[in-house]
N, C-alpha and C positions, 0 to 999 in steps of 0.2 A: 596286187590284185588278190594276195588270200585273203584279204575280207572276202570274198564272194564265195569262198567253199565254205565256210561255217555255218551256213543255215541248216544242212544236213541234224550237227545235235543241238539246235538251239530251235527248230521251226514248232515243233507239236507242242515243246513247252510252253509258248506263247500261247499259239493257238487255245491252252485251255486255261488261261487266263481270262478269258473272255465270261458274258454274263451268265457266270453260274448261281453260286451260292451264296452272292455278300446279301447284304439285308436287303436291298432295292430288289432284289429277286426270289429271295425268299416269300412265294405267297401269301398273301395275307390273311390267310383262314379258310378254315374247312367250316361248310355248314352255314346256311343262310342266321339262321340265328345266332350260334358264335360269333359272326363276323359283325353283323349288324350291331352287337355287344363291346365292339373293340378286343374283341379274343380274348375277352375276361371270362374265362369259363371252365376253369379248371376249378371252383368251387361251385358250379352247379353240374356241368357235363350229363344230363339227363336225356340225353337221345343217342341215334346213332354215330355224330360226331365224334360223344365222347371217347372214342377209339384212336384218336387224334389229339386229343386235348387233355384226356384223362382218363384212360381206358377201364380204371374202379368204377368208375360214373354207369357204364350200363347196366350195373346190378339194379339200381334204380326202377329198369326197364318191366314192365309185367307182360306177360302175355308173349308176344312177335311183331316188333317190329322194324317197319321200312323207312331209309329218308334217302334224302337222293339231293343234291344243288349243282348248280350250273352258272358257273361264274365270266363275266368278261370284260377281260381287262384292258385299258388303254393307255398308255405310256404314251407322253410328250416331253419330249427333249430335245432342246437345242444346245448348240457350241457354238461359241467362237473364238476362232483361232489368236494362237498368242506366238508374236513373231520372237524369233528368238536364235542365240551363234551357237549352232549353223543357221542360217536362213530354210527356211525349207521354199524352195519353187512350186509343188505338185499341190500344196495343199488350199485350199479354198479360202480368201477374205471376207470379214466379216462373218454375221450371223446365219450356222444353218441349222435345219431340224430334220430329225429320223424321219424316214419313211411309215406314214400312218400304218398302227397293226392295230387289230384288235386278237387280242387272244382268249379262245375260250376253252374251258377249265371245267371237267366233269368231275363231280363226285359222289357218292352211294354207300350204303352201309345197310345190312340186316343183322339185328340182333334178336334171338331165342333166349326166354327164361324157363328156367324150370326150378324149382325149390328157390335155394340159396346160390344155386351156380346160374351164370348168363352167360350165351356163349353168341360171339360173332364175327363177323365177314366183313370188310370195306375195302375199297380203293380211293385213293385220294393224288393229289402232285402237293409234295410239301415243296419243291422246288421246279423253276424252271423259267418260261419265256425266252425272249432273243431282242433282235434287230437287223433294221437295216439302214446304213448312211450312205450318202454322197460326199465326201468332205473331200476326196483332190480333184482337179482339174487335169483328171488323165489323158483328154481328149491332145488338149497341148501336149504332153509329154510323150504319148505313144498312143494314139487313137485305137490299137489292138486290144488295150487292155482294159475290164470290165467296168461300166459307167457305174456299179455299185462295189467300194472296195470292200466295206463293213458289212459283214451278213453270217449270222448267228440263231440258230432255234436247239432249242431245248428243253427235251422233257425226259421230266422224271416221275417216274408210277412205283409208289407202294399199295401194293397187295396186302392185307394186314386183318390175319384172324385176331379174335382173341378172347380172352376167358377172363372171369371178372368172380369173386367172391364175396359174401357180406357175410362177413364173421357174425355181426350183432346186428341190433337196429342202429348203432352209432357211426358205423366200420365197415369198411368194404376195400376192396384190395384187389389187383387187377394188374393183368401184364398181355401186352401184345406185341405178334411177331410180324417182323417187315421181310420182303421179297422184294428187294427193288429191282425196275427196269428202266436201265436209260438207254436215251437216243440223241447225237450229239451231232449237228451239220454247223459247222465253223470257216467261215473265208475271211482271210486279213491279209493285210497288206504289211509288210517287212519295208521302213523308212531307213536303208543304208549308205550314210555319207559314201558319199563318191571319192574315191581316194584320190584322185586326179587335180582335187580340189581342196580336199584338206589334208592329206600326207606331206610333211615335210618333205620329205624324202624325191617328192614331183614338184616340188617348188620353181626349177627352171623349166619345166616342160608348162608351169602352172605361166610365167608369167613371159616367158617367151614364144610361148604357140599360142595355148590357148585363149589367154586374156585380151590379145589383141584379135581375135577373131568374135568376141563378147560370150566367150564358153565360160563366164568368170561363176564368183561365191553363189552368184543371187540367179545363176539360168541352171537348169539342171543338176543343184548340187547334191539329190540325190537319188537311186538306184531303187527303184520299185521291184519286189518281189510278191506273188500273188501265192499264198498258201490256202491250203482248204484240207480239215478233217471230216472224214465218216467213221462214227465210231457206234458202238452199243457195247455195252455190258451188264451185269445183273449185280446184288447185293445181297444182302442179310442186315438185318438189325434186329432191337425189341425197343417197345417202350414199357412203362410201368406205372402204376399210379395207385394212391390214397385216397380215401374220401371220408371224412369222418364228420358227423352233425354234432356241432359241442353243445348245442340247443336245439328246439324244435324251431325257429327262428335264424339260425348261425349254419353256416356250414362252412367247412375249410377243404383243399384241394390238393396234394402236391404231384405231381408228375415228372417224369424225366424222359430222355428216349436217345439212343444210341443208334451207329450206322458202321457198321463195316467198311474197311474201303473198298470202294467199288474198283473192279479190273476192266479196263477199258480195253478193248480189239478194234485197233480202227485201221482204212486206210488214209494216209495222206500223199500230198503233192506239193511242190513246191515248184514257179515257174518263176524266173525275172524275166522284165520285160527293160530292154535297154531303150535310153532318150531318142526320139528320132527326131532327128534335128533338117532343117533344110538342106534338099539332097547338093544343090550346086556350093553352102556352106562345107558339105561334109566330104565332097571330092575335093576341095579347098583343103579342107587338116589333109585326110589322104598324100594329095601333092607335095605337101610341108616335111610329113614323116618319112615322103619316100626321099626328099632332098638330106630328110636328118640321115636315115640310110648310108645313102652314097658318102656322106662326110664321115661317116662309120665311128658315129654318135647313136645310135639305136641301131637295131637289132629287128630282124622281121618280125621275131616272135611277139619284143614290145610293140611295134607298132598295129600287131593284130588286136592284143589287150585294150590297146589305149581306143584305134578306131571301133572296137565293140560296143563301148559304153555309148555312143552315140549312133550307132548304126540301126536302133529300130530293132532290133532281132531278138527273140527272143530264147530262154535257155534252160532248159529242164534239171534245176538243181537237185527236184526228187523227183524220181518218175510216179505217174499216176498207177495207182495202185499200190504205192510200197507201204508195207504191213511197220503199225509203230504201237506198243502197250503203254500205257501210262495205270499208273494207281493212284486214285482220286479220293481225297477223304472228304466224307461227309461229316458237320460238326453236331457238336453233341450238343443238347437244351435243358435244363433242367429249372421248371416252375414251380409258383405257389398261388391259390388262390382265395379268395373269402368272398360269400355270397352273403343279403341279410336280406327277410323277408318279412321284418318285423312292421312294416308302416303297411298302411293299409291298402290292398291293388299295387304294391312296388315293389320291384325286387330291386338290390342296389350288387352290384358284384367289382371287383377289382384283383387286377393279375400283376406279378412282376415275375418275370423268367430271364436267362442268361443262354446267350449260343457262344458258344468256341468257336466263333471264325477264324481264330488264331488254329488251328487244325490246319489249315489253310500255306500257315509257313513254308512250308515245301513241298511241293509236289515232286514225287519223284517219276523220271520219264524215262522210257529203254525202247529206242529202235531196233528193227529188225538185225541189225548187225550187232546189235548187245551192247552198244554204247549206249552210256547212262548222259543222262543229261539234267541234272535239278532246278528246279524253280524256286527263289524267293522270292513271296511275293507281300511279308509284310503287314496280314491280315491283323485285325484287331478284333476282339470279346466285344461284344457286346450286350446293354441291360434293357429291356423293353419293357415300359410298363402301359396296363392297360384300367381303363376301368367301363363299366355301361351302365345302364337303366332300362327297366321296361314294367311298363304301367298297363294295369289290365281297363282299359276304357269300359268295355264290356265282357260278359263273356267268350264271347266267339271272337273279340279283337284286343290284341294287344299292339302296343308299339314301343318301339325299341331305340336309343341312340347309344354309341360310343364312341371312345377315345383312347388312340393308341398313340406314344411318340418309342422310337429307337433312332440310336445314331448308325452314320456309317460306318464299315468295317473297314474301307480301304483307306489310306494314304495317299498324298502328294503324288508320292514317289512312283505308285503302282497304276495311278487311276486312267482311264483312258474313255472315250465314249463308247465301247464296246459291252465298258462295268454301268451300266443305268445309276448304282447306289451312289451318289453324287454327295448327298450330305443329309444332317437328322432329319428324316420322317416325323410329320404330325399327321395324323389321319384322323376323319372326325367322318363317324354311321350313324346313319339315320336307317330303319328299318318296320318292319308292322307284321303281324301273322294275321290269318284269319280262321276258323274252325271251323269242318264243315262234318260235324258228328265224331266220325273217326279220321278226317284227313285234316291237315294244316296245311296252306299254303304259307308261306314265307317270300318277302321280297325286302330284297336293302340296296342302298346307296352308299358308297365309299368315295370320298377325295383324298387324296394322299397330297399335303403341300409339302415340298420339299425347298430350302433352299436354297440361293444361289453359293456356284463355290467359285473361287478363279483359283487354279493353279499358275504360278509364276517362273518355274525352272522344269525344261526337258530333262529325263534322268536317261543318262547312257547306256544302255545293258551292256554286264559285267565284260562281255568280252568285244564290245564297240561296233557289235555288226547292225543296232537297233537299237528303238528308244524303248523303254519299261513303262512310260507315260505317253500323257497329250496332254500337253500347256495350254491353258485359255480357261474361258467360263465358263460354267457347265450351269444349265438350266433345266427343270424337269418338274412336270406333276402326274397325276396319275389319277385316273376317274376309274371306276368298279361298280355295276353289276352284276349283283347275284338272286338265284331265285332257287326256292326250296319248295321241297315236299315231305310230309311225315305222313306218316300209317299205321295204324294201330290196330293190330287182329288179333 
């Protein structure tokens, strides 16, 4: 039964494996206009976005101004399960899909010019979203335990002044600073083969009690545990950027941007919920153990072990409220971009950037008792390129389409439906501005096709108390709303 003390340094590692930072949640742009562009805009960056994209870009800016978008996002994904030794009992046949979210996503920027210097203000979320599944059939296994076991939200907010220079008319130069705030609610469930069932070591208790009572591989073979994190922490980072016009026609873009690791304060919990089996089967084992007993073949203490697993009861591995820190790195990006404005009414622009999911390697994690606990999780680099168009119809309207593809950052071995990033991203925006003197409206359309993966092997965690994966298909697209405003005083 020591598998069942080890969730203690292995629970919060997990838990923040869940849908952070791989590319599938990595947002997809700041700024109705950016986005509508395919985030090719690190060679134009001439609003308040640019604070995000290429923070040189607000020298551009004359006067004061305001922009503001409002994004929302919808995520569809299904699974389904891939059966596989161990068998798993708890988990649900065939195809299922997340619980419908929409999420929505604020953004805002003020920038000031004065001379040669711009200075400004924004907040954005480069990162975040969540979920929610039904994937086991907990009802059967212990009706106690919660009808949603996957359940994950997450935001993250950069604060982000910044100051911008234009050396010449060719040249401008620009560096902004991040203040991140996160907020992090995580529940998963911990799949622990049931040692009763596959420890050698219970092999006669395996085929002389249980098996003839149908306690075999394929009913109950494994032990639900119910974790959940509350956490928040803050950050620091900067970004930086270039902008140089090599023509009146040409412009080039390069950008990068950095993250501190953020310090997470969270509480967690950790509860198992044992099989509850039918009560006239389960005074039946009972009776067996107390006959093994008397032949002083077990011990009372085994026989309390063994009738727990199936007694319905359940057992506070962490208590609610215990205090656990973890240090979470956020990865670092570094772009390029080229705009051309040389055909008539068209701007033509194209982006290619790199993020370090690979940052991602290890988490490191320290409960309140000072046990360390590491994660590997495997992440992978990733290269996105983007490019767009936008045609001025009229004065007061333009319209806009782009095109972005990136692959996934996770692996086989790490992926689970908790990570949305399933496999490469093609995304294709359609968008329009309108002018109305001094304001723009902005509005755009994003699909994000993504697709299909099947994972074909469960991966064990290192110390056999849980899976690192989920086996099966994984399906998913994603539809995006966004709507913008500019201002110019």
């Amino acid at each position: 039964m020591k598998r069942f003390t080890s969730f203690g340094t292995f629970f919060i590692v997990i838990l923040l494996t869940s849908s952070l930072f791989a590319s599938g949640v990595g947002l997809t742009g700041i700024g109705a206009r950016a986005t509508a562009l395919g985030g090719a805009y690190r060679g134009i960056a001439n609003d308040w976005s640019a604070m995000y994209w290429n923070p040189a870009g607000i020298s551009q800016i004359q006067g004061m101004h305001f922009g503001a978008s409002f994004e929302m996002i919808t995520p569809a994904a299904k699974y389904s399960f891939s059966q596989n030794v161990p068998a798993f009992s708890v988990y649900r046949t065939g195809e299922i899909e997340n619980e419908a979210q929409t999420f929505y996503i604020p953004a805002a920027g003020f920038v000031y010019s004065m001379n040669k210097f711009s200075f400004g203000l924004s907040f954005y979320a480069p990162f975040g979203l969540g979920g929610k599944w039904d994937a086991m059939n907990t009802t059967a296994y212990n009706d106690a335990y919660p009808e949603t076991e996957f359940e994950d939200d997450l935001k993250i907010i950069d604060i982000h002044p910044t100051i911008a220079y234009q050396v010449n008319d060719k040249l401008s130069i620009g560096v902004g600073f991040s203040f991140v705030l996160s907020d992090i609610i995580i529940r998963t469930p911990v799949t622990s083969p049931n040692p009763l069932l596959f420890d050698p070591a219970n092999d006669a208790l395996k085929q002389g009690v249980l098996a003839p009572m149908g306690l075999t591989a394929e009913t109950y073979n494994h032990i639900l545990t119910e974790k959940e994190l509350e956490g928040d922490g803050t950050g620091f980072g900067f970004n930086f950027g270039l902008k140089y016009n090599v023509t009146e026609d040409l412009s080039i873009g390069l950008s990068g941007n950095w993250y501190n690791d953020i310090s997470l304060d969270g509480k967690i919990r950790a509860k198992t919920y044992f099989a509850k089996i039918d009560p006239t089967l389960f005074q039946t084992l009972s009776n067996t153990l107390d006959g093994m007993i008397a032949l002083g073949v077990l011990t009372a203490e085994q026989k309390a072990e063994i009738v727990a697993v199936y007694s319905g009861q359940t057992h506070d591995k962490i208590p609610v409220g215990t205090k656990g820190d973890a240090t979470l790195p956020l990865p670092m990006t570094l772009g390029g971009g080229i705009a051309y404005t040389g055909f008539e009414n068209l701007l033509l622009t194209a982006d290619i950037s790199w993020t370090q999911w690979s940052a991602w390697d290890v988490i490191e994690i320290e409960l309140a008792d000072g046990t360390p606990a590491d994660l590997e999780t495997k992440w992978e680099d990733g290269v996105r390129f983007s490019a767009g168009l936008e045609y001025k119809v009229m004065d007061p309207l333009k319209i806009r389409a782009g095109y972005y593809t990136e692959p996934t950052a996770i692996p086989d071995q790490t992926l689970s439906i908790t990570i949305p990033d399933i496999n490469r991203r093609h995304a294709i925006n359609i968008g329009a501005s309108y002018c109305f003197g001094i304001f723009d409206l902005f509005a755009s359309y994003e699909r994000i096709l993504i697709g299909d993966r099947e994972v074909n092997k469960w991966e064990p965690s290192a110390d056999m108390t849980d899976y690192s994966n989920m086996a099966g298909t994984y399906k998913m697209s994603v539809n995006n709303i966004m709507f913008g405003l500019g201002f110019n005083f």
